[in-house]
C-alpha positions in Angstrom: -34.3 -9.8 10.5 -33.2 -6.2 11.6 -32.8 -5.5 15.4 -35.9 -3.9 16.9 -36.0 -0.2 17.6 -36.2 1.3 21.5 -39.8 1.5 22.0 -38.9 4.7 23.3 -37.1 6.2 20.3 -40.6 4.5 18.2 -42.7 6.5 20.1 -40.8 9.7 20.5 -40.6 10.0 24.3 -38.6 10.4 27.7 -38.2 7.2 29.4 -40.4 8.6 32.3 -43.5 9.2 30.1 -46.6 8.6 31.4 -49.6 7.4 30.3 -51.3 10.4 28.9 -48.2 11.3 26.6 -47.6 7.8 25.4 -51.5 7.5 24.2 -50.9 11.1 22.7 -47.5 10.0 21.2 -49.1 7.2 19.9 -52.3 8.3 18.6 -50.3 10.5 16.6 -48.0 7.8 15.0 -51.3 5.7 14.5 -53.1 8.2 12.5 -49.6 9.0 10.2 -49.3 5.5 9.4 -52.9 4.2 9.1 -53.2 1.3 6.2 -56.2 3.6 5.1 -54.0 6.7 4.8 -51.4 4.6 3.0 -52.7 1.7 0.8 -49.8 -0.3 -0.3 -47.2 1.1 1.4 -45.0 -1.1 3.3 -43.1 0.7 5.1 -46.0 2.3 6.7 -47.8 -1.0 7.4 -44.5 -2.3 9.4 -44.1 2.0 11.0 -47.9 1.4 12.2 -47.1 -2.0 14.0 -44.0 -1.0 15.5 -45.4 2.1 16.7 -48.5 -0.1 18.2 -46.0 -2.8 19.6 -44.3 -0.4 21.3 -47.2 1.4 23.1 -48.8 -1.9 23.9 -45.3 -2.6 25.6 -45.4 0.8 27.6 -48.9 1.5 28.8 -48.6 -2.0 30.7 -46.8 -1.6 33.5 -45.3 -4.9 34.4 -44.4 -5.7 30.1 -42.7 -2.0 30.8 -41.0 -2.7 33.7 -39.4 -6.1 32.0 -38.5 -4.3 28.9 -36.8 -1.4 31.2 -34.7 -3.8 32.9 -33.9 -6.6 30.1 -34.8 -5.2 27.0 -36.9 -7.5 24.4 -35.0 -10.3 24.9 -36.8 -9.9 28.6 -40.0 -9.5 26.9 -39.5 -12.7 24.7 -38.5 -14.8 27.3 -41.5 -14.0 29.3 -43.8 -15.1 26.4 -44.1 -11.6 24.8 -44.6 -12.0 20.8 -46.1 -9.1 19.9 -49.4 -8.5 17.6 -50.6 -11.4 14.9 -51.9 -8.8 12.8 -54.3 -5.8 12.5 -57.3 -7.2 13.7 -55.0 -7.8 16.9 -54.2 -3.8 16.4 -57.5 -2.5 16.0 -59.4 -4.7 18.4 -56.8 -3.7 21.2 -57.1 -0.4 20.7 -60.6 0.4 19.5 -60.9 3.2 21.8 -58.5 5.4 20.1 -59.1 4.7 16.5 -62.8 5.4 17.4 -61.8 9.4 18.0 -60.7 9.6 14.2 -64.0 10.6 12.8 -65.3 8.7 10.2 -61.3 8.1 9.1 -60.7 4.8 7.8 -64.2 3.9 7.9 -63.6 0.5 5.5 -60.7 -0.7 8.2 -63.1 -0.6 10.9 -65.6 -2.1 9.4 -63.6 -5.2 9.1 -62.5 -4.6 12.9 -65.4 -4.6 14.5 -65.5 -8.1 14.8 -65.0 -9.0 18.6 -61.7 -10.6 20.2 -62.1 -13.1 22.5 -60.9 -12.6 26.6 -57.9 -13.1 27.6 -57.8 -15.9 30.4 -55.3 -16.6 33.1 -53.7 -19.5 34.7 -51.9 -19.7 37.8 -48.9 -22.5 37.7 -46.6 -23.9 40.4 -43.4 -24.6 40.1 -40.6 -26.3 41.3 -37.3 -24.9 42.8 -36.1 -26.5 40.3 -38.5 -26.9 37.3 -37.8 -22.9 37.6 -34.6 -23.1 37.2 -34.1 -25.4 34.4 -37.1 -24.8 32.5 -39.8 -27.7 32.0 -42.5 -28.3 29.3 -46.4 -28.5 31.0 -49.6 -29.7 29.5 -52.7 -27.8 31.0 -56.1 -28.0 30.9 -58.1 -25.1 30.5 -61.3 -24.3 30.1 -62.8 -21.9 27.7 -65.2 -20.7 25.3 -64.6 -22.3 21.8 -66.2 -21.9 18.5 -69.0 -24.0 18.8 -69.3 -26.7 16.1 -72.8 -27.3 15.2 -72.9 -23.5 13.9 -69.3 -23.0 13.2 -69.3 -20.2 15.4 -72.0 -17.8 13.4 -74.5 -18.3 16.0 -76.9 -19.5 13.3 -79.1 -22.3 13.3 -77.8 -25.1 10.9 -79.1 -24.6 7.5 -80.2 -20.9 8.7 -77.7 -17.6 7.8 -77.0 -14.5 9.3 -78.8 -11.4 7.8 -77.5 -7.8 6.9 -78.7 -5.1 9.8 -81.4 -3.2 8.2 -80.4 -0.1 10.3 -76.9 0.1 9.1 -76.8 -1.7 6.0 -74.4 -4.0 7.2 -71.4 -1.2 8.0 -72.3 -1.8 11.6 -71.7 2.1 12.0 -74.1 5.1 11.4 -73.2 8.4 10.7 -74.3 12.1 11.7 -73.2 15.3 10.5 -71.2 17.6 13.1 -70.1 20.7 11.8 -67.6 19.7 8.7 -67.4 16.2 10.2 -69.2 13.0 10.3 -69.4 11.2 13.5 -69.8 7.5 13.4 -71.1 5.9 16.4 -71.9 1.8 16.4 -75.4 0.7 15.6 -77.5 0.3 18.4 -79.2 -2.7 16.4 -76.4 -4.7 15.4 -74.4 -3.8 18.4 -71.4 -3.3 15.2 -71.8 -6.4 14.0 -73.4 -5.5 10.9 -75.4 -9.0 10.7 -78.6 -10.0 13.2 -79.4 -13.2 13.7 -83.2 -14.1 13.0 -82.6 -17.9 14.0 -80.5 -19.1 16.5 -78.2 -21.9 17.2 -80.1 -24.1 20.2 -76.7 -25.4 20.7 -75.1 -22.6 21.6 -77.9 -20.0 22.1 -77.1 -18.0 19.0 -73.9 -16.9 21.5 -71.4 -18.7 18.5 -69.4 -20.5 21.3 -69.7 -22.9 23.7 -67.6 -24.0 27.3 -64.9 -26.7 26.6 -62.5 -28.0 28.2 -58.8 -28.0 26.0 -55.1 -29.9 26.8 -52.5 -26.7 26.5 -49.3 -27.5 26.0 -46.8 -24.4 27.9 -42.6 -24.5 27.5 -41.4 -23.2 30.5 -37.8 -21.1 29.8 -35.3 -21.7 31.8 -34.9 -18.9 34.5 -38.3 -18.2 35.0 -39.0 -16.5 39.1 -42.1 -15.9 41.0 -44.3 -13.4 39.2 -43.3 -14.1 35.6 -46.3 -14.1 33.3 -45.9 -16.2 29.8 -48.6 -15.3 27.1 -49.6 -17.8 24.5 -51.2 -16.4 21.6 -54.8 -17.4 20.6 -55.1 -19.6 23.4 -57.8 -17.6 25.3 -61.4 -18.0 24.7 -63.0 -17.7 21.1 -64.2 -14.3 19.8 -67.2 -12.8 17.8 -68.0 -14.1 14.4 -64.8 -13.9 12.2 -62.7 -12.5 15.4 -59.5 -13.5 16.8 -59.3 -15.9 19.9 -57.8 -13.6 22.8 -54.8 -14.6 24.8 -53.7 -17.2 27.7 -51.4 -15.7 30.2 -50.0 -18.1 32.4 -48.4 -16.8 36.2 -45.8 -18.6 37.5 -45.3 -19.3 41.0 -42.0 -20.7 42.1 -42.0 -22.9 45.7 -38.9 -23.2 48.0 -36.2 -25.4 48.1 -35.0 -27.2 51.2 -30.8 -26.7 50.7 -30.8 -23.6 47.7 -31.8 -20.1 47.8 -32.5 -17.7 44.8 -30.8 -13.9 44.6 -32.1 -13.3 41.0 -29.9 -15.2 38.7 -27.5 -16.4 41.8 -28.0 -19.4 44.1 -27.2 -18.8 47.7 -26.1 -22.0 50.1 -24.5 -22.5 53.6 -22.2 -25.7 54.4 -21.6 -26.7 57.4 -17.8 -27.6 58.2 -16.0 -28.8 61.3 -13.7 -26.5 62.8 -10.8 -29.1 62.1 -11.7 -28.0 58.5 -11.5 -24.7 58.9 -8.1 -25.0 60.9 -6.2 -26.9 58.4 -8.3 -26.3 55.3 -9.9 -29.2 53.1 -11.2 -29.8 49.9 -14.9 -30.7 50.2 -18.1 -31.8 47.7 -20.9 -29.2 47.1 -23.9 -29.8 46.1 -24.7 -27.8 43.1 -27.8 -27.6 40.6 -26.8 -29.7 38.2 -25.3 -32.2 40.5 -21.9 -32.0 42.7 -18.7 -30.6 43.1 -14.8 -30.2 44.9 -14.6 -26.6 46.3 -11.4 -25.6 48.4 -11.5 -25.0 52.4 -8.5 -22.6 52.9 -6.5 -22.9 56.0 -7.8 -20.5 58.9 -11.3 -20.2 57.1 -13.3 -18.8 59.4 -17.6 -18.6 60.3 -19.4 -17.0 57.4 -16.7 -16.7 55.4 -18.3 -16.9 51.9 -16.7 -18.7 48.5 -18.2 -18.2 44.8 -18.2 -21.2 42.4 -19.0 -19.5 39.1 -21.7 -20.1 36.6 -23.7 -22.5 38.9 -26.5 -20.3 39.1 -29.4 -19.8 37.3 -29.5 -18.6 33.6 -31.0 -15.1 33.3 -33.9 -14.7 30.8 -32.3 -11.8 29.3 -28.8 -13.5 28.1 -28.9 -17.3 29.2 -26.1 -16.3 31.1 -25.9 -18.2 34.6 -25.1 -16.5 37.7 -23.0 -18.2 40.4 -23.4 -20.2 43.6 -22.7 -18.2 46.7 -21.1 -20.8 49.3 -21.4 -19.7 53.0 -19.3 -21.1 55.7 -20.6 -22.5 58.8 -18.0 -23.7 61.4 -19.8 -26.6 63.5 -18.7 -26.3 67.1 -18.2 -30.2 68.2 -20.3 -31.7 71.0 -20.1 -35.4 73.3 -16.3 -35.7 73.2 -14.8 -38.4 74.6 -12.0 -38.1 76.9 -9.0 -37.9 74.8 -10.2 -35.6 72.4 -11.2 -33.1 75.7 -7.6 -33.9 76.6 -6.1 -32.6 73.0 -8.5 -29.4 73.4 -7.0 -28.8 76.6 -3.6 -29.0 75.3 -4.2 -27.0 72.4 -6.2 -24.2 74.6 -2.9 -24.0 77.4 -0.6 -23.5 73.7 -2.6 -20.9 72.4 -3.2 -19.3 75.7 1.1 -19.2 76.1 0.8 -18.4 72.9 -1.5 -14.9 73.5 0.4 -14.2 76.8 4.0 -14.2 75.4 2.9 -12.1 72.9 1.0 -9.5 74.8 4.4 -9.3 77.3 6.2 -8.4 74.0 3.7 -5.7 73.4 3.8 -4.3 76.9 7.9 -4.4 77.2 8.1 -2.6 74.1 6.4 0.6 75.4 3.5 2.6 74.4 4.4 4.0 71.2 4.4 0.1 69.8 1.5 -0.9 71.3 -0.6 1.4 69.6 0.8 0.0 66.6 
């Protein structure tokens, strides 16, 4: 499979377009490449869902702001796939192909079937469920095709009917000038079929309120705010239309010992100052279980140590960050007599210590002891 094009460089625009020149960008590409304009050309058909893929990508602002910082891998770990077909094409962007004037008046007559809504769902997570990715089962509920009519809207053993008003286009036309305008019919509301008997199951509506087991893979890496979309899984749409989308939220709770800093893991370890004196080699807890790290000699309070590739993998790359380690030099308490005796003794060296040395400084004169 080749390598996806910059959206960008698809659409023809500065990486600080807004929304008005990516709709005018795109508008343009969409009317180049239109199946209608091009029957049987290939290369047009994959130019006219590249072009839509990418301004889908760009007019939303927080698919934008992944794709500017990790590119479509970012977009394709966050649940990004892309469009299923035209009908996903045509039914996303109805408003602009509706300003072409009568062009391609066969497409949209297979488009105007309606898409189902997208739904959401909000998930928690844990610290660490986040972090190493996790596999939930849902349940949502949602419209659904209802059964007794197959999702027609019909009675059983009744049919829809062709709209006398528009013949069954679903559009009617009017002259303007050199042009002819075609709005939807009023009657069939686009549809192109009426129903003259309707299902009592579902109220001629063509779906009904169910409640569905989802299944959701998780990626590793996920963070508060990512937003995974699973295609098809929202509710049901119109007569012959695709199902909409399921866009599931993620919210990440805290953990008690780690910290997150984007892909790194950020910790603090308490040590004695004995430890810190004389250095020692010490267990860490780490994600994925523990490990030795190294207490130099003369380490001293928030010092801070790196233990590479402990973090958490990035959604972009896999790649893990690291696990910060900060120091935190325990001051002992309730000592018993002899160890308040070796403090002494240490103090009265270090203090002989400090004094010999600041004589040394002082006989040497002023020019050394401003070195």
């Amino acid at each position: 499979m080749a390598a996806k094009r910059d959206y960008y460089e698809v659409l023809g625009v500065e990486r600080n377009a807004g929304e008005a020149e990516l709709k005018k960008a795109y508008r343009k590409l969409a009317l180049q490449f239109h199946p209608d304009r091009n029957p049987g050309d290939q290369e047009a058909e994959e130019k006219f869902k590249e072009a839509a893929e990418a301004y889908d990508v760009l007019r939303d602002t927080r698919k934008r702001q992944i794709y500017d910082q990790y590119g479509h891998q970012g977009l394709e770990g966050s649940g990004f796939s892309g469009f299923g077909g035209f009908e996903d094409i045509f039914s996303s962007f109805g408003d602009i192909f509706e300003d072409f004037f009568g062009f391609g008046g066969g497409r949209r007559s297979r488009s105007r079937v309606q898409r189902g809504a997208d739904l959401r769902y909000d998930m928690q997570l844990s610290f660490m469920e986040a972090a190493f990715g996790t596999e939930k089962e849902i349940d949502v509920e949602k419209a659904v095709s209802c059964s007794d009519c197959g999702g027609t809207g019909a009675a059983p053993g009744t049919g829809v009917e062709t709209c006398p008003q528009c013949g069954g286009s679903g559009q009617v036309g009017r002259s303007q000038g050199f042009f002819t305008v075609r709005t939807t019919c009023s009657h069939c509301r686009g549809q192109g079929q009426v129903i003259a008997t309707p299902c009592t199951t579902c109220r001629g509506q063509g779906k009904v309120l169910a409640h569905k087991k989802v299944s959701v893979r998780i990626p590793a890496g996920v963070d508060n705010g990512s937003r995974l979309r699973l295609t098809g899984e929202g509710e049901a749409g119109g007569p012959g239309g695709p199902s909409g989308d399921l866009y599931v939220f993620i919210h990440t709770q805290p953990h008690d010992f780690f910290k997150r800093e984007e892909t790194h893991v950020i910790c603090q370890i308490p040590v004695s100052f004995v430890q810190a004196a004389l250095g020692d080699t010490i267990s860490i807890p780490t994600l994925k279980g523990e490990t030795e790290m190294e207490i130099p000699k003369g380490t001293q309070p928030g010092d801070v140590f790196r233990i590479r590739g402990e973090g958490i993998p990035s959604l972009r790359n896999g790649h893990r960050g690291d696990q910060i380690v900060q120091v935190n030099v325990k001051t002992p308490t309730n000592l018993n007599k002899k160890q308040v005796a070796l403090l002494k003794e240490f103090a009265a060296m270090e203090e002989n210590k400090f004094t010999s040395k600041l004589k040394n400084i002082l006989k040497s004169g002023p020019s050394r002891a401003a070195n």
